[in-house]
N, C-alpha and C positions, 0 to 999 in steps of 0.2 A: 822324317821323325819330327824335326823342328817345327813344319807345316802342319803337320797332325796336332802336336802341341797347340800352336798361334789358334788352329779351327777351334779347338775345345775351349781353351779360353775363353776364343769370342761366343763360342753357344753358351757356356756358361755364366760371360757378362748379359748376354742377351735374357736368359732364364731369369736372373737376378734383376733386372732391370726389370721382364716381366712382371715377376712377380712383384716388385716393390709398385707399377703401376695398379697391380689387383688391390694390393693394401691399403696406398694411396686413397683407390679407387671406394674401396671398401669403406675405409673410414672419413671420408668424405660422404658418402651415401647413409651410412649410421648419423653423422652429423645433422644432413639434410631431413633425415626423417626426424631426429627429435626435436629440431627447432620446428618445421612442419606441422609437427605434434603437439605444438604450445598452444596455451587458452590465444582462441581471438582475439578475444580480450580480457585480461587476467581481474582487471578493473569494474568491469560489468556484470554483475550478479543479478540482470534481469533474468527473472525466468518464464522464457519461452515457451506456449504450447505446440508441438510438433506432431502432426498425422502423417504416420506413414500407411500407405492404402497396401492391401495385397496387391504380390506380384512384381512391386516396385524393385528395378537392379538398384546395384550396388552406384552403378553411379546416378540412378534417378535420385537414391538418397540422398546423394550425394548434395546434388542439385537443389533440392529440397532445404535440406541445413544451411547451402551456402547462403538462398535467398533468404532464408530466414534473418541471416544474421548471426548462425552460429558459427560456422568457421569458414575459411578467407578461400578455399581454394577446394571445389569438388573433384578435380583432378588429382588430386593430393590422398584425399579420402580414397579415391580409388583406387591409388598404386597402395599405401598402406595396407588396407584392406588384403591386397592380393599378397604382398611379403608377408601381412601377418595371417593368412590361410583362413581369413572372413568369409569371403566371398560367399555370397549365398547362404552368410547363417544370422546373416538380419533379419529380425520379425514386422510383420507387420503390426502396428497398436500404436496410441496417444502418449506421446514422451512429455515431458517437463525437462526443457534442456536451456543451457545459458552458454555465452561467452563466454564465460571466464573456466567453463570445464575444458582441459586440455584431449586431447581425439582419442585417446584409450580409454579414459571415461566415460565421452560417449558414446565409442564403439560398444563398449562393455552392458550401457543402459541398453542400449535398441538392440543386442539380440535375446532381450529378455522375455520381451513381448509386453509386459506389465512394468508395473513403476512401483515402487513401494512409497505409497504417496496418502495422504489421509486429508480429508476435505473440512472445512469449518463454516461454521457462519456468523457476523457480527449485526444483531438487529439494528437497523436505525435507531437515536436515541438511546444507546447505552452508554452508561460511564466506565471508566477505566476498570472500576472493580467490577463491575458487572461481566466486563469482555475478558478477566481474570477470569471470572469464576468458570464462562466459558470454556476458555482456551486448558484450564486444570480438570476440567471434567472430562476432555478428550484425550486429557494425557498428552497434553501438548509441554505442559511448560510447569515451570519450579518458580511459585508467585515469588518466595522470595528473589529470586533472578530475574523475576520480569522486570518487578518494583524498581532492583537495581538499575537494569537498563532503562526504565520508563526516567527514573530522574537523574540518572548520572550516565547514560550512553552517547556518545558521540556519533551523531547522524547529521551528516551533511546536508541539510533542505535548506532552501532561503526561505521560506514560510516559517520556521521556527526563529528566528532570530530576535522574534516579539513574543515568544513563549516564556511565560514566568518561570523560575527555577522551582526547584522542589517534587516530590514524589508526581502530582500531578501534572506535571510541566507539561504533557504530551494529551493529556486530555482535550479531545475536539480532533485533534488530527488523527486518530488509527481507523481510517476511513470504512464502514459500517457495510460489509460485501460478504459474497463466498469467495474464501480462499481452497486453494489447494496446496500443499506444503509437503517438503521430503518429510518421511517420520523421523528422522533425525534434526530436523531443524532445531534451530537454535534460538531460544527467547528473542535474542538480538535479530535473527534469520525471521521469524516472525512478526517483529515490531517495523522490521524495516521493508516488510513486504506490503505493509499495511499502511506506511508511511508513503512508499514510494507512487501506490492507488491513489493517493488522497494528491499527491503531484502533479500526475497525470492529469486529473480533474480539475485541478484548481491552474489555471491559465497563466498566461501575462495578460489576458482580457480582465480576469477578475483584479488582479493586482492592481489595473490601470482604473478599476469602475473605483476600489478600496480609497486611492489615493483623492480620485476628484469628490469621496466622499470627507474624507478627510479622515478615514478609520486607519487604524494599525490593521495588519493581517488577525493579530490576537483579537479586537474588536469585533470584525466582521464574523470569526468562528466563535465567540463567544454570544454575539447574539444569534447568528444560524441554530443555534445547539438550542438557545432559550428558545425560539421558532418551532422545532423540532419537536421540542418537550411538548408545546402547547399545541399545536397545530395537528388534527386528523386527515383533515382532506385537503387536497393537493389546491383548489382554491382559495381556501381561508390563507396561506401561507402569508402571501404577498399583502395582503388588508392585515394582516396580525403585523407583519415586518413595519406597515403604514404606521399602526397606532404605537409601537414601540418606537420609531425612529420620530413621532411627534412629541412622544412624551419625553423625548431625550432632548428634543430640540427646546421646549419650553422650561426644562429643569421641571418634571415632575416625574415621579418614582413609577418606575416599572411596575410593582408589585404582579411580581408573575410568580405564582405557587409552584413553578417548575424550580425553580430556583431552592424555595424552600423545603420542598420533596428531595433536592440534591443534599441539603446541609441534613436533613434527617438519615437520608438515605434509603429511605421508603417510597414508592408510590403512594401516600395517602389519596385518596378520592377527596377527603373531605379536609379541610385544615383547620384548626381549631385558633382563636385568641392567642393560645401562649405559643404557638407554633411559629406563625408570621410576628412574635414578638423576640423570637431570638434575636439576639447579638452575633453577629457572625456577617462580615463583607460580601457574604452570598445572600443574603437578605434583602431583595427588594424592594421588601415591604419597609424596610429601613433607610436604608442606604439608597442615593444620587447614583445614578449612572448604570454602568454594566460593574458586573460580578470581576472579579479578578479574572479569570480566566473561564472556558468555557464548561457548562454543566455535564455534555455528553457530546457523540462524535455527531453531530449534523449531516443527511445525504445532501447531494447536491441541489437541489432541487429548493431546501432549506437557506442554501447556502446564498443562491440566485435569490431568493427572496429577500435576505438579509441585502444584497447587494442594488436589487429591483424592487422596490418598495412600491408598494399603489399610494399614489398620495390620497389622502384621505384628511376629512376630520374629524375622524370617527379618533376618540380618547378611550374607549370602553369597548371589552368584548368579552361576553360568557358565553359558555359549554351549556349547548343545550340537550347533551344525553346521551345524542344519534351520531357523532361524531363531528356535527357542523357548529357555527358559532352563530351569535347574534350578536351584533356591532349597535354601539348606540354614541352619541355626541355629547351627551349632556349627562350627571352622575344620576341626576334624577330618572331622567329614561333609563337607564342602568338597573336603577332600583325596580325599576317597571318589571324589565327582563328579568331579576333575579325574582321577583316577587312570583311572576308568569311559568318561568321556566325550573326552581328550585323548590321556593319555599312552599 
């Protein structure tokens, strides 16, 4: 009897003992998968395009996301998947997916097959209220909250650190592309999608060309944009950047009607006397130097020009209709052109 007793015991320690391994085991393995299951990187809110082709397993996706850059381990994706009864209900279709979505999120996005995502465009040469009135006609954003974020948002770029405060601070940099966006984005999600484009593009090459010109970052995008304004064709750029950066070197006035079409806030074709006679620091026609800050977002191209200049001694250039310019050196040739090409 006592021996019957001692065996039961020990099966009984042994049961208990099993089972405290399964629970162990258990909550060890719930542990493993939720930290597993954390953003890549919680920090990183690029957003990535993802193709998944038909046909693709669970762990080709896998594969896919990992090289992407969206999450750290496709063998991970794949056991998840299989505890959470995925397997095989991933769609194929074009995801928008980021680091910093934790892996039920993005499990969640790709067996949708679709995105619920809404596309936009910002023309070259717009100003801030321009790319407003855009982005509210799509139903993207509450101007009053853009405005907020436009001059009081906290975005980390080192390109902004030469940005003037105030509602326009951001003017020049919401770099001038097609976006795609969740429809739930957020003003802030928006400006900084648009910000981080304009990163991208803008180098430590250009920083370095900036510095041996002797520009601030705000300098070189504040003439890019004046370039932008004035410039049709992709050659005039760099001969328009020539005569601007001569007239800047000799201390004489820009007088660029792009500038003055910004203080109106109209495209005028024509400008009249009392127009180029306002009072106002964005007046070229007045005022020494560059504008406080830039007229509109400049593409790159603008921007390169601003930075790559054709030396020239060309002082003077009109619009002759067709989108191309005529350049002349002297005011009187000048008057030639406008006499020829306007009047």
């Amino acid at each position: 009897m006592a021996r019957n007793r001692k065996r039961k015991r020990l099966i009984l320690r042994i049961l208990v003992a099993f089972v405290i391994v399964i629970i162990v085991g258990s909550i060890g393995f719930v542990k493993y998968l939720e930290n597993g299951s954390k953003p890549f990187d919680p920090n990183d809110e690029t957003i990535i395009s993802v193709t998944i082709p038909s046909g693709t397993s669970t762990q080709g996706i896998g594969d896919i996301l990992e090289s992407k850059g969206i999450i750290a381990n496709s063998q991970f994706f794949k056991l998840k998947a299989k505890v959470d009864k995925l397997d095989g209900k991933f769609k194929a279709g074009d995801y928008n997916l980021s680091p910093s979505m934790d892996m039920d999120e993005i499990m969640s996005i790709i067996q949708t097959g679709t995105q619920n995502t809404l596309r936009f465009t910002i023309p070259e040469g717009y100003d801030i209220k321009r790319t407003a009135d855009i982005l509210e006609s799509n139903g993207l954003i509450n101007k009053e909250e853009f405005f907020k974020e436009i001059s009081s948002g906290d975005f980390d770029y080192w390109f902004l650190k030469d940005a003037p405060e105030g509602q326009n601070r951001l003017e020049g940099y919401l770099y001038p592309e097609t976006y795609e966006v969740y429809a739930d984005a957020t003003e802030r999600d928006i400006i900084d999608k648009m910000l981080s484009q304009f990163n991208k593009l803008f180098t430590e090459v250009h920083y370095e060309r900036a510095r041996e010109l002797g520009m601030t970052i705000n300098e070189v995008i504040t003439l890019a944009s004046i370039i932008e304004r004035e410039a049709v064709i992709p050659e005039d750029r760099p001969i328009i950047s020539g005569v601007f950066h001569k007239r800047l070197k000799i201390g004489m006035k820009l007088q660029s009607c792009a500038t003055v079409q910004y203080i109106l806030g109209e495209q005028k074709p024509n400008l009249t006397n009392e127009d180029i006679q306002i009072d106002s620091p964005y007046n070229t026609y007045i005022i020494e130097g560059l504008p406080p800050h830039p007229i509109c977002s400049p593409r790159i191209e603008s921007i390169n020009a601003a930075l790559w200049p054709t030396e020239t001694d060309y002082l003077y250039f009109l619009a002759k209709g067709d989108g191309s310019h005529v350049f002349s050196k002297t005011y009187e040739e000048h008057l030639r052109n406008k006499a020829k090409y306007i009047d």
